[in-house]
Residue frames relative to the residue before (quaternion, step in Angstrom):
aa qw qx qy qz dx dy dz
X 1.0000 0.0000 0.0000 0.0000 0.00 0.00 0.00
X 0.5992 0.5864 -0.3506 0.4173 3.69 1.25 -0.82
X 0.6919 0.3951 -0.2225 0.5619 3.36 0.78 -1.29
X 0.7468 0.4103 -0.4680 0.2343 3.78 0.24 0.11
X 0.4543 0.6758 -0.3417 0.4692 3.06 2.05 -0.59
X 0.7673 0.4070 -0.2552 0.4248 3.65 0.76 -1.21
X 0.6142 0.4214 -0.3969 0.5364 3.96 0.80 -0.21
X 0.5542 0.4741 -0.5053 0.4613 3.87 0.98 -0.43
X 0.7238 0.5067 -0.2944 0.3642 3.83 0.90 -1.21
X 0.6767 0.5095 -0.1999 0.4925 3.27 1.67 -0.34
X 0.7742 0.2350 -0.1648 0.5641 3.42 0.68 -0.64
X 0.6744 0.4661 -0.3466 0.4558 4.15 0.41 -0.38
X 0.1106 -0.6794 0.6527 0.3163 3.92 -0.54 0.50
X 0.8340 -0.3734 -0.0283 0.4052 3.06 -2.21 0.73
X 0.6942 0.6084 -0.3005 0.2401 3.26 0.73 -2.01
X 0.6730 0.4062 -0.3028 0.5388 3.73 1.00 -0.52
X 0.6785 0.3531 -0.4938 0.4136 3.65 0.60 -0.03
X 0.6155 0.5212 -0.5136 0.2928 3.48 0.98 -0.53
X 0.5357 0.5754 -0.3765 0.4901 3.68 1.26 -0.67
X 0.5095 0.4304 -0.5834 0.4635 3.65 0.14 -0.32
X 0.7759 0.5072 -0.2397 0.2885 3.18 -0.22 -1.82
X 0.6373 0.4642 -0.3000 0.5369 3.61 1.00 -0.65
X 0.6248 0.3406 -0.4347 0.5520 3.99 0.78 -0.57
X 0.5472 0.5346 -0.4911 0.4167 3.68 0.32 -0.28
X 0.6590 0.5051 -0.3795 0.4080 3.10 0.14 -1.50
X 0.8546 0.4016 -0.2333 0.2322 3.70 0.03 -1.52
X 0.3824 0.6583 -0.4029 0.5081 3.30 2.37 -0.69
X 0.7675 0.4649 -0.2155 0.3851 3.87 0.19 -1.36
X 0.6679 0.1933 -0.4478 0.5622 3.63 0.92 -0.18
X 0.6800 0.3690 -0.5910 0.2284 3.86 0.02 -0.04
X 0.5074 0.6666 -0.3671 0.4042 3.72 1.32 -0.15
X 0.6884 0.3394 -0.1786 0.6157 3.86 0.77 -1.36
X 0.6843 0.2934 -0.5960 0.3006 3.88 0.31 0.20
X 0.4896 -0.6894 0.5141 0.1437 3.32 -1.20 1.15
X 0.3060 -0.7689 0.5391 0.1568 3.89 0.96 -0.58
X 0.6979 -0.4868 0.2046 0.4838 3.83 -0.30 -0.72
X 0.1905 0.6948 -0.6381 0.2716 2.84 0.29 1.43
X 0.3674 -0.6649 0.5928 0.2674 3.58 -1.99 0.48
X 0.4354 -0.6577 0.5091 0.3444 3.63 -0.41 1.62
X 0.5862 0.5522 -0.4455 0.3911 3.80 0.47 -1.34
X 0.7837 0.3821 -0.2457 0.4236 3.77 0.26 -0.85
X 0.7490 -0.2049 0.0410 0.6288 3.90 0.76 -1.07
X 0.3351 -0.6395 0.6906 0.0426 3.06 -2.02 0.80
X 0.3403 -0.7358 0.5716 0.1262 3.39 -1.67 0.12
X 0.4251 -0.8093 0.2748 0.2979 3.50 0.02 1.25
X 0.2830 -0.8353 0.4204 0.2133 3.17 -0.78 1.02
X 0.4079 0.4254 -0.6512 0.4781 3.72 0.09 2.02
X 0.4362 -0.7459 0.4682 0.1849 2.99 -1.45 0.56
X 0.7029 0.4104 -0.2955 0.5002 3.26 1.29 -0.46
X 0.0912 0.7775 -0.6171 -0.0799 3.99 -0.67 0.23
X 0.4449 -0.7003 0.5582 0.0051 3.14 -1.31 1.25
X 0.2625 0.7648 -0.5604 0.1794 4.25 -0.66 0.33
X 0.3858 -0.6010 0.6999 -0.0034 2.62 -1.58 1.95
X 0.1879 0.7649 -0.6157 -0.0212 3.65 -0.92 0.61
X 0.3122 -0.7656 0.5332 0.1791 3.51 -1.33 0.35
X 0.2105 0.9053 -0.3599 -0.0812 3.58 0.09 -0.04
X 0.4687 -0.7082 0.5228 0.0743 3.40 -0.73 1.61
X 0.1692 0.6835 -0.7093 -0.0342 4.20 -0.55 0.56
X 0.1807 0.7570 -0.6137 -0.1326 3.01 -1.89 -0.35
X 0.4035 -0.8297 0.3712 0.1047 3.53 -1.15 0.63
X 0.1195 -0.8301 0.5416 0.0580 3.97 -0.49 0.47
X 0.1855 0.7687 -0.5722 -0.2176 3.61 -0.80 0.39
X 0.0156 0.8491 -0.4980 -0.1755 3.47 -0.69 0.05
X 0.4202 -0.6895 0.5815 0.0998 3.98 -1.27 1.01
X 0.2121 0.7718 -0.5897 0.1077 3.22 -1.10 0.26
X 0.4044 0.7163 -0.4855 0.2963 3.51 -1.39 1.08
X 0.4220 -0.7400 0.4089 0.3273 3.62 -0.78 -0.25
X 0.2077 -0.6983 0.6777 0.0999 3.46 -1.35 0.64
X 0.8152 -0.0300 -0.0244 0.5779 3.57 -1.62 0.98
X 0.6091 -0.5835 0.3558 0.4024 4.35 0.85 1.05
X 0.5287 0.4368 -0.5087 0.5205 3.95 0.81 1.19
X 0.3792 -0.7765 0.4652 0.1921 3.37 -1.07 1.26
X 0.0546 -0.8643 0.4991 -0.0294 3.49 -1.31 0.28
X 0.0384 -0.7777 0.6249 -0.0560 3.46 -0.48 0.81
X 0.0440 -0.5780 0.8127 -0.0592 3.30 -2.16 0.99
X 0.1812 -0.6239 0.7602 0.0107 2.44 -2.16 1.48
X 0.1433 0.6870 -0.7113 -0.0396 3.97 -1.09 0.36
X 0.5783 -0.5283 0.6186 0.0626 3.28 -1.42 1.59
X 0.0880 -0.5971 0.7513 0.2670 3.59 -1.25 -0.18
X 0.5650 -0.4716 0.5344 0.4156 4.16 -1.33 -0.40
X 0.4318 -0.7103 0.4727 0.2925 3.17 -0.49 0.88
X 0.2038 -0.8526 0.4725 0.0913 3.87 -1.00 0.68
X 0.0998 -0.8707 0.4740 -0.0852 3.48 -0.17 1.09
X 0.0605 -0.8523 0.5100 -0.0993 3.83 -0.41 1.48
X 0.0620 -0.8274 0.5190 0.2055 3.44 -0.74 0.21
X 0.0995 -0.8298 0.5489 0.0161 3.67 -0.64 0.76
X 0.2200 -0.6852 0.6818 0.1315 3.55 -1.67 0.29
X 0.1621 0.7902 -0.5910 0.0063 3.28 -1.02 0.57
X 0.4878 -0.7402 0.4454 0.1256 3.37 -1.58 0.79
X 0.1368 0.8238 -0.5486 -0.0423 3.68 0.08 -0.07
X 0.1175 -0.6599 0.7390 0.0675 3.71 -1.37 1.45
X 0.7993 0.0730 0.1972 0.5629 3.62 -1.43 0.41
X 0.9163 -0.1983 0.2039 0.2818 3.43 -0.03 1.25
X 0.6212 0.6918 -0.0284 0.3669 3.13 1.00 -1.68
X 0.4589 0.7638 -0.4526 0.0346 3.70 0.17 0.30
X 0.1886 -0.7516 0.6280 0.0718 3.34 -1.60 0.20
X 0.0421 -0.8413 0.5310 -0.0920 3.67 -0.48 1.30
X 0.0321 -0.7745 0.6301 0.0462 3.44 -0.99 0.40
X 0.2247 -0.8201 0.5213 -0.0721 3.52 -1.06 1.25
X 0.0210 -0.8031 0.5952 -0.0190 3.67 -0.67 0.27
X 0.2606 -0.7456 0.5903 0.1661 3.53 -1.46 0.98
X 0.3096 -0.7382 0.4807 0.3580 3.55 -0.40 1.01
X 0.5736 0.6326 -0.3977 0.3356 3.96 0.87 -0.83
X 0.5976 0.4868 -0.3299 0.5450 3.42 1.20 -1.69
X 0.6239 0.5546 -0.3856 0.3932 3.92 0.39 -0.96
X 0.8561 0.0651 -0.1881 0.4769 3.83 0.41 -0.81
X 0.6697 -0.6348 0.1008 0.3719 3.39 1.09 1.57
X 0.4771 0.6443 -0.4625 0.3785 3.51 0.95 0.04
X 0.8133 -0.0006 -0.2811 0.5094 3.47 0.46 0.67
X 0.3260 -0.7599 0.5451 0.1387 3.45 -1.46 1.37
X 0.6535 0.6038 -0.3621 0.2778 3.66 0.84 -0.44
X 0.1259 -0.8527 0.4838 0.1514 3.32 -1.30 0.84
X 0.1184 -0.7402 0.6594 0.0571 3.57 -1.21 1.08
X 0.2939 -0.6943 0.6546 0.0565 3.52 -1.49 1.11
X 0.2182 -0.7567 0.6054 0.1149 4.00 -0.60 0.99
X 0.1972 0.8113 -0.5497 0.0278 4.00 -0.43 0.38
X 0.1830 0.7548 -0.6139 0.1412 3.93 -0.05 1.50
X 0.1209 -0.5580 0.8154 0.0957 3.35 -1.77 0.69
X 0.0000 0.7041 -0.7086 -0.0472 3.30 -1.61 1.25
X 0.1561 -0.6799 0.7146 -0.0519 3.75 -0.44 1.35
X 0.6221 -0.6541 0.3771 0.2074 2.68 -1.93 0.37
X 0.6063 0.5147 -0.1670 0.5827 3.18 1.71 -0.37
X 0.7594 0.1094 0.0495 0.6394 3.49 0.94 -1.24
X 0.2997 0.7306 -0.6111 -0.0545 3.10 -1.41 0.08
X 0.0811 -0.8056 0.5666 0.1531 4.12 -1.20 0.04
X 0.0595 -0.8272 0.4770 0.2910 3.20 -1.56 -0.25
X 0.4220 -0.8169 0.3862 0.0739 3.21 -1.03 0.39
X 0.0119 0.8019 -0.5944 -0.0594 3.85 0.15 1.07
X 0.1020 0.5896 -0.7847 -0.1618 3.52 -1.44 0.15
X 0.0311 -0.7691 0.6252 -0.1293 3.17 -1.68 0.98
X 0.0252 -0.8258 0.5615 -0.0462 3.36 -0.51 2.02
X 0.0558 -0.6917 0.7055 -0.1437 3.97 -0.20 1.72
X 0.3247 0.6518 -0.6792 -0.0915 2.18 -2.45 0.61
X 0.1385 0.7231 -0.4694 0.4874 2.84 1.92 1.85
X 0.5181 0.6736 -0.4888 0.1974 3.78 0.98 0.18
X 0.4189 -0.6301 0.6500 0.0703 3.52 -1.12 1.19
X 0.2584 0.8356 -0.4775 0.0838 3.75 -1.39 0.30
X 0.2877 -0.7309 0.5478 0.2879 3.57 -0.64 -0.55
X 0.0678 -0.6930 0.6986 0.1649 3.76 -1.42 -0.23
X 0.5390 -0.6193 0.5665 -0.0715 3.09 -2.13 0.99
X 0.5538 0.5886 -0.5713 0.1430 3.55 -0.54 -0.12
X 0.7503 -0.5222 0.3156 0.2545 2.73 -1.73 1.31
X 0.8324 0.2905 -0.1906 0.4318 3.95 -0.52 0.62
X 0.6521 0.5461 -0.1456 0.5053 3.36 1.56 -0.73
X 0.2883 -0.6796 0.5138 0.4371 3.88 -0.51 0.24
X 0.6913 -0.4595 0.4137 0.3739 3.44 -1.95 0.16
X 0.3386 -0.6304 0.6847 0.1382 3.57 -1.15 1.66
X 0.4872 -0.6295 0.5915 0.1282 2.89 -1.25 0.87
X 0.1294 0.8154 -0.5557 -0.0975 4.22 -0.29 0.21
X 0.3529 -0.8192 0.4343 0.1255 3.49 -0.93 2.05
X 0.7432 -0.3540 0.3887 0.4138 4.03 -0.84 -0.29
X 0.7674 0.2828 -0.2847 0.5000 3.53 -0.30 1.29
X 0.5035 0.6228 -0.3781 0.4645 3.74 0.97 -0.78
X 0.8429 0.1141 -0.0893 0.5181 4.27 0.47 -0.83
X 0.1177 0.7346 -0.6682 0.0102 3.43 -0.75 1.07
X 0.3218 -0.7775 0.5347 -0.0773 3.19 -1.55 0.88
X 0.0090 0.7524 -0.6574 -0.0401 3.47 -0.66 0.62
X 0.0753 0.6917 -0.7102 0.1070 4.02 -0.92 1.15
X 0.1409 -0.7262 0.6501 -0.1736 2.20 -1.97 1.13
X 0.1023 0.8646 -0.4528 0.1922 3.12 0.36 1.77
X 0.1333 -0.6922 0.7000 -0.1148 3.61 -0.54 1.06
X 0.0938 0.7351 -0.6607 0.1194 3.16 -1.78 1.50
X 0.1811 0.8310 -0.5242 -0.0432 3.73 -0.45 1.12
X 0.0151 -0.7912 0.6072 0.0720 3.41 -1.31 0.13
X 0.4299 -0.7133 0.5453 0.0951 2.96 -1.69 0.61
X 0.3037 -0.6994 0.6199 0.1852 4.04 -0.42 1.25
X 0.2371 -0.6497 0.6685 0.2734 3.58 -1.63 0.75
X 0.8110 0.3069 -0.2815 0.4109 3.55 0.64 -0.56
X 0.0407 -0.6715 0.7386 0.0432 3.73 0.46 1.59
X 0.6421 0.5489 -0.5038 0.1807 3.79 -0.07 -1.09
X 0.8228 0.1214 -0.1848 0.5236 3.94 1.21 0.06
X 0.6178 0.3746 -0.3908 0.5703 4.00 1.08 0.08
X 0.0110 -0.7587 0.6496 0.0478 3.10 -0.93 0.32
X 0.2239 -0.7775 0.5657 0.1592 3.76 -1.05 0.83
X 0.6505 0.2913 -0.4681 0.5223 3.38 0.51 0.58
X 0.4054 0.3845 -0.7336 0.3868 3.49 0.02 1.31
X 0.7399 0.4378 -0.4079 0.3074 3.52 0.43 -0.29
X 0.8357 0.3519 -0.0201 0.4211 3.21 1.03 -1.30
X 0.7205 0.2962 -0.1233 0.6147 3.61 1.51 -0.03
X 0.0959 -0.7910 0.5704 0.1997 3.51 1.29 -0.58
X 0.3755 0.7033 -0.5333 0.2828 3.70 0.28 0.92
X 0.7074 0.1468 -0.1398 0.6772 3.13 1.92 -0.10
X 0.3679 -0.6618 0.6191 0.2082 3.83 -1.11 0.72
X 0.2666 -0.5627 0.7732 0.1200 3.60 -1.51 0.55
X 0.0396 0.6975 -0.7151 0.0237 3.57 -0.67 1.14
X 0.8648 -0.1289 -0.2457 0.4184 3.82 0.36 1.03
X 0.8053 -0.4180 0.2150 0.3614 2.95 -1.49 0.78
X 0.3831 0.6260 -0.6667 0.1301 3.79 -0.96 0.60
X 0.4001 -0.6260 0.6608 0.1067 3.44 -2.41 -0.19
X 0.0754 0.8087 -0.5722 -0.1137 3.36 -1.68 0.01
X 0.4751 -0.7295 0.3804 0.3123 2.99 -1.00 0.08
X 0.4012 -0.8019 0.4272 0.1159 3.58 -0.32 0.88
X 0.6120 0.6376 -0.2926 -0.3651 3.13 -1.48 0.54
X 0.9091 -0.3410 0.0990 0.2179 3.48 -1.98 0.08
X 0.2020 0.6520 -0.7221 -0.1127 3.39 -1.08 -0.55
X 0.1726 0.7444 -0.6399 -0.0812 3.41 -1.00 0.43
X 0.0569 -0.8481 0.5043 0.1521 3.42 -1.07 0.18
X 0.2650 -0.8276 0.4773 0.1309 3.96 -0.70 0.66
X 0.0159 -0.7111 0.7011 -0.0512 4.26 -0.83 0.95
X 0.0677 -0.7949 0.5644 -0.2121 2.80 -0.90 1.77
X 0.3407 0.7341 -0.5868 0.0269 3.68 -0.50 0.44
X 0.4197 -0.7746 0.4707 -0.0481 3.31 -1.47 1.56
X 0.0373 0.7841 -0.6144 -0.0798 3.58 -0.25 0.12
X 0.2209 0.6533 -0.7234 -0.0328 4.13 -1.34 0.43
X 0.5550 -0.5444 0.6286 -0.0219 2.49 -1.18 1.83
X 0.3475 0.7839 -0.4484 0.2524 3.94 0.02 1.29
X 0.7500 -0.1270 0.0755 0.6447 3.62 -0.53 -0.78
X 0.6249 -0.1546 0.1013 0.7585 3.45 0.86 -0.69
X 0.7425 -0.5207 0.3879 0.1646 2.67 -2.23 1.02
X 0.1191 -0.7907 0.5985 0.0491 3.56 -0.63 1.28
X 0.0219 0.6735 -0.7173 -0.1771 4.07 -0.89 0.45
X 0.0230 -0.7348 0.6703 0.1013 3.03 -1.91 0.23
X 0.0203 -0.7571 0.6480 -0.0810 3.77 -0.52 1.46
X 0.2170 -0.6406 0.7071 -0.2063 2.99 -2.09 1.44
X 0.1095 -0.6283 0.7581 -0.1358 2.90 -1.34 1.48
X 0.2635 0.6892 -0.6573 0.1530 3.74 -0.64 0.77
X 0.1973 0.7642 -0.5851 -0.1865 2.95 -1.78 0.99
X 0.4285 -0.8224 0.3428 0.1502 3.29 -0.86 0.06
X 0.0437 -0.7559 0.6375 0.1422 3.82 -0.77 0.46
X 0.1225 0.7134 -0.6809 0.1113 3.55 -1.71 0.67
X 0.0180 -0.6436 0.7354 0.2115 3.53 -1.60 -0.89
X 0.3206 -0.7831 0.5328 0.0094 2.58 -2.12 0.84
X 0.0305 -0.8417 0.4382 0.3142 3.08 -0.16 -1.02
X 0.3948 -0.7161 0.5745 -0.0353 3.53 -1.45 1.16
X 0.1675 -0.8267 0.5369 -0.0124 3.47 -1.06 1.19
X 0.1561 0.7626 -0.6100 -0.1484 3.96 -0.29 -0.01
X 0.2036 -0.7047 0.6666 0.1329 3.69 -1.10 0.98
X 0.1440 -0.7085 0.6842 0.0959 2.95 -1.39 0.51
X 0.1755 -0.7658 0.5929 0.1769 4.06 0.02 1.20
X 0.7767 -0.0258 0.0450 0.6278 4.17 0.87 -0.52
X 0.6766 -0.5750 0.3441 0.3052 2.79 -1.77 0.08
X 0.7759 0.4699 -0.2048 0.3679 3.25 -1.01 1.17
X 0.4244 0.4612 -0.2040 0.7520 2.93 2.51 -0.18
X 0.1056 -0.6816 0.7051 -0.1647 2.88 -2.19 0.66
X 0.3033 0.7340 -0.6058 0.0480 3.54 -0.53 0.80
X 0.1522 -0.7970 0.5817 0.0561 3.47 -1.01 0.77
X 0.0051 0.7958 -0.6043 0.0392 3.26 -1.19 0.49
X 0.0693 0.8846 -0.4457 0.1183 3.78 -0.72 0.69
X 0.2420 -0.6993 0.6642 0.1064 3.64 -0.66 0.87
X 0.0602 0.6250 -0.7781 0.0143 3.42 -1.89 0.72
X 0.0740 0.5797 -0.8107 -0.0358 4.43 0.05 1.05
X 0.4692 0.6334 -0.5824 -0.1987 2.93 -1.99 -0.10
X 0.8188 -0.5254 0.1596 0.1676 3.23 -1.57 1.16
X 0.4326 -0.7564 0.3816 0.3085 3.30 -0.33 0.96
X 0.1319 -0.8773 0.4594 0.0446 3.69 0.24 0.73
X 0.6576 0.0510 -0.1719 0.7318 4.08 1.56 -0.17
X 0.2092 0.7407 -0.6353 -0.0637 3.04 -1.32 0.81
X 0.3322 -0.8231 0.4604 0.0159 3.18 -1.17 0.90
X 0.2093 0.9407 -0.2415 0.1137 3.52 0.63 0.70
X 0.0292 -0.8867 0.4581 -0.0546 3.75 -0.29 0.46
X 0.1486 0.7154 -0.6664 -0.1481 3.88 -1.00 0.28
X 0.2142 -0.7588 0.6020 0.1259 3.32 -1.34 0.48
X 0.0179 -0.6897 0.7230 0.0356 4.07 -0.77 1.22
X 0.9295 -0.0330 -0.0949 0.3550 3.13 -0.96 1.53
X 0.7900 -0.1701 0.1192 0.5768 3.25 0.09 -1.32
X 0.3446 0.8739 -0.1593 0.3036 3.03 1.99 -0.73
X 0.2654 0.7161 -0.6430 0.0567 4.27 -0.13 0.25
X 0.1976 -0.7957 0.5725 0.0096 2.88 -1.26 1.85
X 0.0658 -0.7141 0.6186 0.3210 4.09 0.51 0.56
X 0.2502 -0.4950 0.8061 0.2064 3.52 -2.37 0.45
X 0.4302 -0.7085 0.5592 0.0147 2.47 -1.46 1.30
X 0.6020 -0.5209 0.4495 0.4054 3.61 -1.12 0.71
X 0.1668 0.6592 -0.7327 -0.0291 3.85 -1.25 0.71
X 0.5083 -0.6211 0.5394 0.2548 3.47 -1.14 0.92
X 0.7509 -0.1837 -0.6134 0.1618 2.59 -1.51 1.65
X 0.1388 0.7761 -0.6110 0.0708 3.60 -0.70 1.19
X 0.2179 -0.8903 0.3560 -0.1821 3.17 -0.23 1.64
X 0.1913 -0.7661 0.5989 0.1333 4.17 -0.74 0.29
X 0.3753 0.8605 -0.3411 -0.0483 3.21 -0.50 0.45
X 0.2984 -0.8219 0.4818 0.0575 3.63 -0.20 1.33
X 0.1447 -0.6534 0.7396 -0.0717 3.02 -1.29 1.29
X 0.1199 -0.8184 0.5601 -0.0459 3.17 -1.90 0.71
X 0.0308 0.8718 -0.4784 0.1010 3.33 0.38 0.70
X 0.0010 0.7719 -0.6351 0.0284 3.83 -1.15 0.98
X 0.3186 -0.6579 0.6792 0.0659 3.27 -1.72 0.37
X 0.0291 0.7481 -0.6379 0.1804 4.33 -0.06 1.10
X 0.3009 0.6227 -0.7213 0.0386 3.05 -1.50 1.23
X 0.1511 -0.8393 0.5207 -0.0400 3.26 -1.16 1.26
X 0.1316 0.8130 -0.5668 -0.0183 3.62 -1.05 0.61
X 0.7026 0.1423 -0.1318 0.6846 3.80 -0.63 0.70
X 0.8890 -0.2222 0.3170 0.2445 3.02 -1.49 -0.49
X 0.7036 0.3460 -0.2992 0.5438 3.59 1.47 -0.21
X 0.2470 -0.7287 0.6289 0.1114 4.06 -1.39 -0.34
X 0.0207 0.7060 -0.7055 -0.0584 3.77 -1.12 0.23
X 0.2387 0.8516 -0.4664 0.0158 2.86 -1.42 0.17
X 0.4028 -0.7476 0.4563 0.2657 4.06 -0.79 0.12
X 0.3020 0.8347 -0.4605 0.0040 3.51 -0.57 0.45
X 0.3374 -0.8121 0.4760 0.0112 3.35 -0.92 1.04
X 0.1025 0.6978 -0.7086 -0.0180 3.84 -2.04 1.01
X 0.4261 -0.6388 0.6403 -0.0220 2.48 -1.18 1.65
X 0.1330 0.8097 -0.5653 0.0846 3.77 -1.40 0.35
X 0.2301 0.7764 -0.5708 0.1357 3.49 0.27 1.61
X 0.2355 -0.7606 0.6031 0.0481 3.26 -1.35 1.12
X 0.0817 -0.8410 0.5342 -0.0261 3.81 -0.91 1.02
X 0.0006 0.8219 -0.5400 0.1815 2.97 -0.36 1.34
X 0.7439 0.2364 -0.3490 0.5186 3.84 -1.35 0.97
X 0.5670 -0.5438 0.5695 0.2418 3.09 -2.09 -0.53
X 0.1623 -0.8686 0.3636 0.2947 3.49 -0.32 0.57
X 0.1890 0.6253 -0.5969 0.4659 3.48 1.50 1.20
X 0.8305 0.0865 -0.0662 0.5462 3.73 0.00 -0.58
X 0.8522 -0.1400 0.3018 0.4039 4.03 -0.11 -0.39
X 0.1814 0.8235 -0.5117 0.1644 3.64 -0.04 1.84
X 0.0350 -0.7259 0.6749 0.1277 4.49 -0.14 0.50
X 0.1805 -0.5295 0.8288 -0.0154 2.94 -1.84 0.84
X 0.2030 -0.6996 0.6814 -0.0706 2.99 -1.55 1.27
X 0.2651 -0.8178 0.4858 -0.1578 3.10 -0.77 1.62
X 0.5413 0.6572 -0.4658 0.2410 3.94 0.15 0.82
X 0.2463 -0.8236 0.4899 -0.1452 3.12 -1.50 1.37
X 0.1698 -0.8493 0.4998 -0.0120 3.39 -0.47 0.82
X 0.2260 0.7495 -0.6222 0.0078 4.00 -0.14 0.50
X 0.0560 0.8038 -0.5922 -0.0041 3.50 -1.37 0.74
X 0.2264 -0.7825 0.5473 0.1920 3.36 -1.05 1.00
X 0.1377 -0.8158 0.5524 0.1021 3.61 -0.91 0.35
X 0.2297 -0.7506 0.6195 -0.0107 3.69 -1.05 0.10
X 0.4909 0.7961 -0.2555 0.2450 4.09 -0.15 1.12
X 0.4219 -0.7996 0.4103 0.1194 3.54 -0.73 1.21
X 0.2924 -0.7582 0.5476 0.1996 2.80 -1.41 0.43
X 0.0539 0.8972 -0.4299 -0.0850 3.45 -0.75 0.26
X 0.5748 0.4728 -0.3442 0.5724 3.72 -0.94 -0.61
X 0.0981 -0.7747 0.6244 0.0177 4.19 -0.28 1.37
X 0.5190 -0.6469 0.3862 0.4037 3.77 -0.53 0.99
C-alpha cells in the first residue's frame, strides 16, 4: 500500500490522483455499509486488501444400476482426481485469482474443469463445468464376471449449477466461511432456499456406442448453520436436497433411443461444509461441496452423480481502513 501511494504521488498528476481517491473513497463506503445486518452477529474486516493461497482437490464418480431382459447390473467409473493451486487478491470486494494444475502442466492430465462461485449475503450460487474422459471403473451383470473398464472408453461433459437464497443474512453469513469477506462472531443459522439444476451428456465407447443426455432441474430449501465454540473459530455446515421438478432424459445404444422416464423421488443435493480459524490479520482453513444427483428407478435403470470439491486456503489481510 506504501509503495502504491508513493508511485501514485509520483507518477499520476493531481486530477488522476484525486480520482483514485474518490473511486476509493466510494469502493469503501459501498463495501463497509453493512445495511441490516446485526454487528453483534457479523462484521466486515477492517483492511481492504486480502491476500489467499488456496489448493483445491475435486473429483468425480458416476455410477448406473438396474436390470436388462430381468438380470441385474451395476457400474461404477471414477474420474482422476484433480488438484490445482491458486492465489488470489481481493480489494473492496474486488477480486482477481489465477490458478494452475501442476499434473495438466507436465501432461499427465488432459481434462478440463472451470469452478465459478459468488457467496453474498443474501444470495449466492455455484457453478461447475467439467470436460473428462480420464474415467476408470468396472461393470456387473448378474451371471457374468466383473469387466474391468480402462481410461478413454467414458467421456463426459457436466454441468452443475446451484443457487440459494439465506432469510437470516441479518446474522449467518456465508462468506465467513467461504470468502472470508465477512466474519461470524457468533453462533447462528438459516433457512435456505434452492434451485439447482444438472446437463449432462455421456458417451462409452463399448460393445457398441452408448450416449446418455440429461436435463434436470430442481427446486427445494435447506437450511445452514455456522457455530462459533470461541473466538476466532468457525464451523459451518449446510444442506440444499431439492426435487427434480423438469427432467429431460435419454440413452441411445446404437441406433436405439431409450427416453427415462420421470419416477418420484429424483433429487440434487448439495451440501457444504467448512472449517475457519483466524487471528490478527491472517486465517486458514478447510472447506467443502458436495453434489449428488439421482435419477431413474433401479427396477429398470438408476445414475447417481457424484462431484466434489475440497479446498484448503491460508491468508492476510492488509492495508487497515
Amino acid at each position: 500500500m506504501l509503495l502504491l501511494a508513493v508511485m501514485s504521488s509520483l507518477v499520476l498528476p493531481s486530477s488522476a490522483q484525486s480520482l483514485f481517491h474518490r473511486a476509493d473513497s466510494i469502493l469503501a463506503a459501498r463495501y463497509y455499509r453493512l445495511g441490516n445486518i446485526d454487528t453483534a452477529y457479523i462484521s466486515r474486516p477492517q483492511t481492504k486488501w486480502t491476500i489467499t493461497a488456496r489448493m483445491n482437490v475435486s473429483g468425480a464418480k458416476i455410477e448406473a444400476e438396474g436390470f436388462e431382459n430381468g438380470q441385474h447390473f451395476k457400474s461404477e467409473m471414477e474420474a482422476n482426481r484433480k488438484a490445482t493451486l491458486s492465489m488470489g487478491v481481493s480489494y473492496l470486494g474486488f477480486s482477481l485469482s489465477v490458478s494452475l494444475n501442476p499434473a495438466k502442466l507436465m501432461g499427465r492430465y488432459s481434462d478440463y474443469e472451470l469452478n465459478f462461485n459468488s457467496y453474498g449475503r443474501r444470495f449466492g450460487f455455484d457453478v461447475i463445468y467439467q470436460d473428462a474422459q480420464n474415467f476408470t471403473g468396472w461393470h456387473d451383470h448378474e451371471g457374468m464376471e466383473r469387466i474391468g473398464l480402462p481410461d478413454g472408453m467414458l467421456k463426459v461433459k457436466t454441468l452443475n449449477l446451484n443457487a440459494f437464497y439465506v432469510f437470516n443474512s441479518r446474522r449467518f453469513s456465508y462468506p465467513a466461511a467461504f470468502s472470508q469477506s465477512y466474519i461470524q462472531r457468533r453462533s447462528a443459522g438459516s433457512f435456505l432456499l434452492a434451485a439447482s439444476g444438472m446437463g449432462q451428456r455421456a458417451t462409452l465407447d463399448w460393445e457398441q456406442e452408448m450416449q446418455l443426455k440429461m436435463t434436470n432441474i430442481g427446486l427445494g430449501a435447506g437450511y445452514g448453520y455456522n457455530y462459533v465454540p470461541g473466538q476466532g473459530w468457525l464451523l459451518h455446515i449446510s444442506a440444499l436436497p431439492t426435487f427434480i421438478v423438469y427432467s429431460n432424459t435419454s440413452m441411445v445404444f446404437g441406433d436405439d433411443r431409450i427416453p427415462l422416464h420421470y419416477h418420484f423421488p429424483e433429487v440434487i443435493i448439495t451440501g457444504r461444509g467448512a472449517v475457519v480459524r483466524q487471528w490478527g490479520n491472517k486465517f486458514l482453513g478447510l472447506s467443502m461441496v458436495f453434489n449428488f444427483t439421482n435419477i431413474g428407478d433401479k427396477d429398470n435403470l438408476t445414475v447417481q452423480n457424484n462431484k466434489w470439491r475440497i479446498r484448503t486456503f491460508f491468508g492476510l489481510r492488509l492495508g487497515k481502513r
